[in-house]
N, C-alpha and C positions, 0 to 999 in steps of 0.2 A: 650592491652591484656598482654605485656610483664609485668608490672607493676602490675596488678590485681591477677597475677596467684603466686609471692613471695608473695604477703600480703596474700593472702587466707592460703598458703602454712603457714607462720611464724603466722597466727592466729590459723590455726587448731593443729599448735604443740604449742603453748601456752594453750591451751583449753584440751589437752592431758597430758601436764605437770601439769595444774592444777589439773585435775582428779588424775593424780598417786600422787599427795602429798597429795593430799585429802583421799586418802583413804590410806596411809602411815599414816597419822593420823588419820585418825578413828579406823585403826586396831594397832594402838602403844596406844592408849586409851581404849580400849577394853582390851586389856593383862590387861594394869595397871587396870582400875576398876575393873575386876573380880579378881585380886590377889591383892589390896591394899585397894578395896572400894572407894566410892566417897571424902569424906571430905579428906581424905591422898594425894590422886591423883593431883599433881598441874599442871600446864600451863606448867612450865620449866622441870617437870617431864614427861609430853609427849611431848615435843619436844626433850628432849634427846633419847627417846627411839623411835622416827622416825625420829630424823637424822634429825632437821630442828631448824629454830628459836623460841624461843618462838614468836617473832612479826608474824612471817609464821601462826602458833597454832592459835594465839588472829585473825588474818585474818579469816583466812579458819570457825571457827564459838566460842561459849562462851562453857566452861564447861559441863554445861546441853546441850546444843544443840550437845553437841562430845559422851553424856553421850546416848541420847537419839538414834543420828546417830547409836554408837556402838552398841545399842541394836539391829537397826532394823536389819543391815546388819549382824550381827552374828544370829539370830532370821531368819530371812527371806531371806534375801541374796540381798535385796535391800533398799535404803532408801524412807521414804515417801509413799511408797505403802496402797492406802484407802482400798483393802480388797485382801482377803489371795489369789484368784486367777490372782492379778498383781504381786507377790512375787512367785521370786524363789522357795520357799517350794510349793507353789497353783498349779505352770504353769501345765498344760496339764492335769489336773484328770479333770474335765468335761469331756473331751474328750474318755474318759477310759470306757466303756463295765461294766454294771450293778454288774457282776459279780467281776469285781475285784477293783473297787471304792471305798467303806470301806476300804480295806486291803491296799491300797493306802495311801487315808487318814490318817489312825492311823498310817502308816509308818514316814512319812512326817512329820507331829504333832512332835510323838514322836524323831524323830529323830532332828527337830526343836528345844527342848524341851532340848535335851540334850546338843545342844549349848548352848543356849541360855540361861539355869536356873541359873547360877551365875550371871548371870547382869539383869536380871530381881529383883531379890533378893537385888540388889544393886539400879536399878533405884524405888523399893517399898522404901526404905529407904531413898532415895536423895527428893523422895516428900514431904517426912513431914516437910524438910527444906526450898526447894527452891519450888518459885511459879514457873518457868518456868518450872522444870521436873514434876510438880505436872499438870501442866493442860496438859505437855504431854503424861501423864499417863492418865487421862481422858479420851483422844482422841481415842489412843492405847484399853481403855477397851470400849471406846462405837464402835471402829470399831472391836471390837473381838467379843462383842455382835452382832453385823450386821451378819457376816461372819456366828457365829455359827445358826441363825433362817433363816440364807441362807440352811445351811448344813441340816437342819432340812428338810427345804423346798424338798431339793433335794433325799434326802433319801426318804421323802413320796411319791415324783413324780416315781421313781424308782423301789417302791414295797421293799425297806428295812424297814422300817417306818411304820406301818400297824395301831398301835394303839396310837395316839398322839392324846389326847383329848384338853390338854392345849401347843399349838407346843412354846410359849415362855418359858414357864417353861422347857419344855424337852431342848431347847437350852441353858437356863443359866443353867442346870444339867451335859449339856456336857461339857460344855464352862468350869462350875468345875473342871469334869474329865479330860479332855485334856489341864489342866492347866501347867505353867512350876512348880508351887507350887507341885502339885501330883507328877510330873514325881522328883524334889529333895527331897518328903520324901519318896518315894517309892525305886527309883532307889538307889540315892546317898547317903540316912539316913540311908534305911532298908535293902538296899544289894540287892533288886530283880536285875535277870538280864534282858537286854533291850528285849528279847525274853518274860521270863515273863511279863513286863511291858508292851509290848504289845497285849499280848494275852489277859492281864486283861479287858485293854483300849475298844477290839473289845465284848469281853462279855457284858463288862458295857453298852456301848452305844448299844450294840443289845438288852439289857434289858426295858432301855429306850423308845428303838422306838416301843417296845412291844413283842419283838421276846424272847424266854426265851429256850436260847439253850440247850441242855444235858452238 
């Protein structure tokens, strides 16, 4: 037992050390691709700016795969999460009262949205190049289509949703709206402020599900 309880102990801080340079690099790679873009961005470029070696970088995962992590965790606040209510942004709105569950949601979104629009904008652009960010953009938009004929689903369970005759159509409609694309030509192009952009966000989508407010 004397012998079991150092090894457990020097594993679990090994496996804790790993975590914090791992996400010292995902977040020293996220700065550099949204201020430099992907092709500028090198290996020996995020490792200077997390404090490690490039060999630590090429370890910890490839280019695309730091480009990809960056997005999720600035985006959602976890990696690898298959749909928006295992992510930071999602946690506890099911749980939330009829009443105030939209106004959640488009918070959330839009506040997601605002992280996260310059590196989306950069991993749109690292797909036309590399196949590896290209099929993890795939993923990303077939699990944002899931998410959103979720949300569909759940607005009409609710009584927000009243008139949805085609419910996939209204979901890749919102899926549009509540795009990071919308929230950088609206917010960041056109100047709206994040109050306006949200206020639009909840009209639109109450349009949508058939509700056509004053």
């Amino acid at each position: 037992m004397s012998e079991t309880a150092p090894r457990s102990y020097r594993s679990e801080l090994r496996t804790r050390q790993a975590q914090e340079t791992r996400s010292r690099i995902v977040a020293a790679a996220s700065r550099l691709f949204s201020s430099r873009g992907y092709q500028a961005t090198t290996i020996a470029a995020i490792a200077r700016e997390a404090g490690v070696s490039p060999e630590t970088v090429k370890t910890s995962a490839s280019k695309a795969e730091l480009l990809i992590a960056a997005f999720e965790v600035t985006f959602s606040g976890s990696e690898g999460a298959e749909t928006l209510t295992d992510t930071e942004v999602g946690s506890g709105v099911l749980d939330l009262p009829d009443d105030r569950f939209l106004d959640a949601v488009l918070t959330q979104i839009a506040t997601a949205n605002a992280r996260g629009h310059a590196l989306w904008t950069v991993l749109l652009g690292a797909a036309l190049s590399d196949p590896v960010v290209d099929e993890a953009l795939r993923g990303i938009l077939t699990h944002r289509r899931a998410d959103f004929a979720r949300l569909v689903d759940e607005l009409t369970s609710r009584g927000i949703a009243s008139d949805v005759p085609d419910p996939q159509a209204a979901a890749a409609a919102i899926s549009f709206l509540l795009s990071p694309e919308g929230y950088q030509q609206l917010v960041v192009q056109s100047g709206w402020s994040e109050q306006r952009y949200t206020s639009w966000l909840r009209h639109a989508v109450l349009i949508e599900c058939g509700h056509y407010p004053e």
